[in-house]
Each structure stands twice: as C-alpha cells, then as structure tokens.
N, CA, C and O of each residue as an XYZ file, in Angstrom:
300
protein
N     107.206    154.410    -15.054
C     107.692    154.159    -16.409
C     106.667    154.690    -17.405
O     105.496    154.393    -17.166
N     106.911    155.389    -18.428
C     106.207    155.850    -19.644
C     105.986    154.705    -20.118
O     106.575    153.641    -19.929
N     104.880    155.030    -20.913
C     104.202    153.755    -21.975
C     105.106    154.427    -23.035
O     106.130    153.764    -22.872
N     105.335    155.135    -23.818
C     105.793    155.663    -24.949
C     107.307    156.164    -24.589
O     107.678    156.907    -23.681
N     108.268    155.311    -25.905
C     109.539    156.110    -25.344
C     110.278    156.282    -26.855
O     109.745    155.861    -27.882
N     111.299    156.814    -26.837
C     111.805    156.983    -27.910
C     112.982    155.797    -28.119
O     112.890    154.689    -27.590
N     113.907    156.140    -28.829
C     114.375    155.086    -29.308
C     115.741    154.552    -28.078
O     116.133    153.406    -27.858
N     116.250    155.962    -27.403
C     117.491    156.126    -26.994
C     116.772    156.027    -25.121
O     117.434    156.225    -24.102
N     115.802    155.792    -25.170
C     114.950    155.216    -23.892
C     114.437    154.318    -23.515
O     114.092    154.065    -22.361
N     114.275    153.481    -24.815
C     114.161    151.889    -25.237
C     115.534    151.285    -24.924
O     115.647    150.328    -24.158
N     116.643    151.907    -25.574
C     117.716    150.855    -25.402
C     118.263    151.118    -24.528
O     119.337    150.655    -24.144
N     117.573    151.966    -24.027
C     118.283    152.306    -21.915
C     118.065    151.407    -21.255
O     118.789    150.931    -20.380
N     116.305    150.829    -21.841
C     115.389    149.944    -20.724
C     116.375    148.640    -20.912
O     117.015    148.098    -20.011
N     116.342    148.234    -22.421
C     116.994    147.285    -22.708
C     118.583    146.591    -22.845
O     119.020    145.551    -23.337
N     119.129    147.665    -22.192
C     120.582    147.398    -22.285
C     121.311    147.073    -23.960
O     122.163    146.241    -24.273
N     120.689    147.940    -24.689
C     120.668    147.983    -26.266
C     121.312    149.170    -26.873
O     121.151    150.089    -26.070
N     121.953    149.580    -27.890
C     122.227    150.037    -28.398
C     121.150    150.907    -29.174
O     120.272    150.205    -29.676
N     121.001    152.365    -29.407
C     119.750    152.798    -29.949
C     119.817    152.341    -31.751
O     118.817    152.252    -32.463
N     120.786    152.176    -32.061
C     120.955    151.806    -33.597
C     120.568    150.371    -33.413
O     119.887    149.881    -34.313
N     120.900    149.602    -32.367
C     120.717    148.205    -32.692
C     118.461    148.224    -32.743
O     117.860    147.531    -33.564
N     117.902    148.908    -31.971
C     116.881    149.447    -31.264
C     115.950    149.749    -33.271
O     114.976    149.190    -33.775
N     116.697    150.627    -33.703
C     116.341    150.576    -35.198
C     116.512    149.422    -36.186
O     115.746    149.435    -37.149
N     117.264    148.576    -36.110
C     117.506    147.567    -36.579
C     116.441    146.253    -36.244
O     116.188    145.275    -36.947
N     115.908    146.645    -34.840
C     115.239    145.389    -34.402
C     113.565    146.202    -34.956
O     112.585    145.505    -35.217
N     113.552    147.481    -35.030
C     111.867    148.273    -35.918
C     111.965    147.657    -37.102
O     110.847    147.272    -37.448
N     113.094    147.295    -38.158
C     112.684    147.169    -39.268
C     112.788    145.579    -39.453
O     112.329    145.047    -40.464
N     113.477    144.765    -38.328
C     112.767    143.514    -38.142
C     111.837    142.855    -37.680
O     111.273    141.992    -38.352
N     111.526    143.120    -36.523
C     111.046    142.437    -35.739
C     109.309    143.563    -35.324
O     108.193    143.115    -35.585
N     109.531    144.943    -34.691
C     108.451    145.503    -34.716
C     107.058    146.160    -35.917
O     107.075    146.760    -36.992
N     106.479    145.879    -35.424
C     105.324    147.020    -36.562
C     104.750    147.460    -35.882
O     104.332    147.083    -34.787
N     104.562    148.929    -36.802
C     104.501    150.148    -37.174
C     102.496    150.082    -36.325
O     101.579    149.779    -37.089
N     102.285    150.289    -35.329
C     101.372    150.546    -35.407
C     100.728    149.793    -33.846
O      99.791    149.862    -33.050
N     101.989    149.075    -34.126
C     101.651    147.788    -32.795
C     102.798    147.970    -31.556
O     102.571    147.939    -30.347
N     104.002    148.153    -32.183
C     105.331    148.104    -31.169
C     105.770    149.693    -31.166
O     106.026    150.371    -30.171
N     105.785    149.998    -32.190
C     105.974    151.760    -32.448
C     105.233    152.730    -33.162
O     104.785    152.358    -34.246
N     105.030    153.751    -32.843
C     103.768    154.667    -33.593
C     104.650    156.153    -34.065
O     105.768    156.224    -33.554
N     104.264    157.298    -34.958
C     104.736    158.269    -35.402
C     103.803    158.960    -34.862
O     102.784    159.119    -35.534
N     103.876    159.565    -33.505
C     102.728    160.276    -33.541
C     102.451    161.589    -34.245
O     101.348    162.058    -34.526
N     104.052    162.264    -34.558
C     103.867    163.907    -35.407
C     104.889    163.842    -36.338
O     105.808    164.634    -36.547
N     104.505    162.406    -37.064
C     104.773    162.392    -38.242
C     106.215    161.803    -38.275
O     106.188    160.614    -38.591
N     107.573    162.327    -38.020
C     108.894    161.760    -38.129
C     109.147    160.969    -36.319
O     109.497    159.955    -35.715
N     108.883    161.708    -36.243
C     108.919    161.422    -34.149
C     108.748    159.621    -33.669
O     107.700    159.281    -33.119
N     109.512    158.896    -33.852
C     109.286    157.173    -33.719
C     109.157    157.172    -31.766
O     110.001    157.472    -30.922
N     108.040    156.803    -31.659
C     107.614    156.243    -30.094
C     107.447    154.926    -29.799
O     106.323    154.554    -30.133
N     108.196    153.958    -29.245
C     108.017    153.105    -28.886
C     106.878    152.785    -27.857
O     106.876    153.580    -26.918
N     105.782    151.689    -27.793
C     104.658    151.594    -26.837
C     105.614    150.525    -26.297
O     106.088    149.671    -27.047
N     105.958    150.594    -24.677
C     106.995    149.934    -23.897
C     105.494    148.705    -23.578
O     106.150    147.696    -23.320
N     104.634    148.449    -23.510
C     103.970    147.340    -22.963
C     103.917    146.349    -24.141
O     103.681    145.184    -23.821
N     104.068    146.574    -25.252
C     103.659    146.267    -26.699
C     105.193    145.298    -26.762
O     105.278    144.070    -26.745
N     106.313    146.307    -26.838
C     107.699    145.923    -26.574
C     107.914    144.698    -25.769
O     108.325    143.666    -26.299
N     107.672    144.774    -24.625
C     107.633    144.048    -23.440
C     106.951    142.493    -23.766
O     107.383    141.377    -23.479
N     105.826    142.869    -24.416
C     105.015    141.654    -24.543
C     105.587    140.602    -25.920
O     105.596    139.375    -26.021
N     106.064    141.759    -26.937
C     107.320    140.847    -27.920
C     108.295    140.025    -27.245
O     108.491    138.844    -27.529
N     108.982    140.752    -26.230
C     110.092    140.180    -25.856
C     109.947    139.441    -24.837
O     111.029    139.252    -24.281
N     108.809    138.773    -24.182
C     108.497    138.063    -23.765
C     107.818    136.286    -24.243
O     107.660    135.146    -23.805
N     107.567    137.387    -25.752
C     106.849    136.327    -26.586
C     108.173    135.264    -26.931
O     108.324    134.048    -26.810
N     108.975    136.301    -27.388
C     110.278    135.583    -27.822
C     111.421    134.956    -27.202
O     112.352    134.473    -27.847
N     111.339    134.968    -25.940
C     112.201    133.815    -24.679
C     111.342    133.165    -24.544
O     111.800    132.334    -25.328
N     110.613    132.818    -24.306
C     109.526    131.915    -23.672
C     109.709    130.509    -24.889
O     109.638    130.757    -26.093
N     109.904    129.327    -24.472
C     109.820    128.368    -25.138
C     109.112    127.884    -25.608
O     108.212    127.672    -24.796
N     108.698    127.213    -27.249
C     107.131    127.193    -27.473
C     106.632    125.326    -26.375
O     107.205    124.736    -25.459
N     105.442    125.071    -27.101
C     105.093    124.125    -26.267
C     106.012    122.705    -26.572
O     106.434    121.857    -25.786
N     106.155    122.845    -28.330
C     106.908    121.870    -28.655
C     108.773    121.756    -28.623
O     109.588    121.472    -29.501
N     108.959    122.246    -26.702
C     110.666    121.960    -27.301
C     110.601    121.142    -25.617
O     109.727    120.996    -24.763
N     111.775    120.824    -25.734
C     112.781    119.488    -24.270
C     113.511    120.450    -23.604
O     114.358    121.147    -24.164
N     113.238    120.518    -22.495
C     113.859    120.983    -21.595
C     115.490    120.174    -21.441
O     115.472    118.944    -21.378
N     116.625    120.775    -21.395
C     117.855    119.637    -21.706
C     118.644    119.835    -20.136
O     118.394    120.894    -19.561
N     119.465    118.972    -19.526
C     119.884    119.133    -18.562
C     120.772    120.466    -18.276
O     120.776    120.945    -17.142
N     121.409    120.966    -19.170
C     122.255    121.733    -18.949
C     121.742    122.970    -19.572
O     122.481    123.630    -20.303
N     120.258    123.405    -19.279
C     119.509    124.776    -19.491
C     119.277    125.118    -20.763
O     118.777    126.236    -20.889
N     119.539    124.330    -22.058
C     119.323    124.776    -23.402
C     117.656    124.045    -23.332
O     116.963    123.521    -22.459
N     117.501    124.413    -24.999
C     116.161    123.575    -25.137
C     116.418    122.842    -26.574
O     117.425    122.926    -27.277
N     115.324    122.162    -26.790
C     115.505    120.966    -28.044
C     114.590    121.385    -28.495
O     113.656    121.350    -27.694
N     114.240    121.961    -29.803
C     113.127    121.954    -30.489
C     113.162    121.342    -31.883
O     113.428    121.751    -33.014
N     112.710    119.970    -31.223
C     112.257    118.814    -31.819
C     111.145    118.579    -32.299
O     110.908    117.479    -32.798
C-alpha cells in the first residue's frame, strides 16, 4: 500500500465516493497532516495519517456505556 494517494484511491480504500472524499478534506482533514499539495494543485492523501483519524473517530471515548444491544451512551 502507498503512503500517499490521491483522492479516487482513498475512496477505493474506503468504500467512499471520491466527492464524498473532498467533502470529508474540507471537514474533517488538514492540510498538512491528512493531505499535502505536493506540486502545488496535485491533493495527496498520507493513508497512515487517514487511518489514524478514522480510527480516532470509532473508537469510543473513555466517558460512554457500553449498551446491551451494541450502541453506546455518552453520558
């Protein structure tokens, strides 16, 4: 697997849409951390950077309840 991918190689990995893939750069990633320009217009995604967001963001924080039927309570 490349560390660096473009946008339409990201939402391959991710079962994503490459527009949805732009939508989640101008929310959720920065410029420097999740994606880089290396020649200027050219958007590269760093896939370990990616990976480690979207890991950040399933993961339950410390303060939620585990509920019987697989949701969580964040109480």
């Amino acid at each position: 697997m490349k560390d660096y991918l473009t946008a339409k190689e990201l939402a391959h990995e991710l079962g994503f849409s490459p527009n949805y893939i732009n939508r989640l750069k101008e929310q959720f990633f920065i410029e420097g951390v999740h994606f880089i320009r290396p020649f200027g217009r050219n958007i590269r995604y760093v896939w370990p950077e990616v990976k480690k967001e979207i890991n950040r963001r399933t993961r339950p924080s410390n303060n939620t309840i585990p509920m019987k039927r697989g949701g969580y309570c964040h109480g």
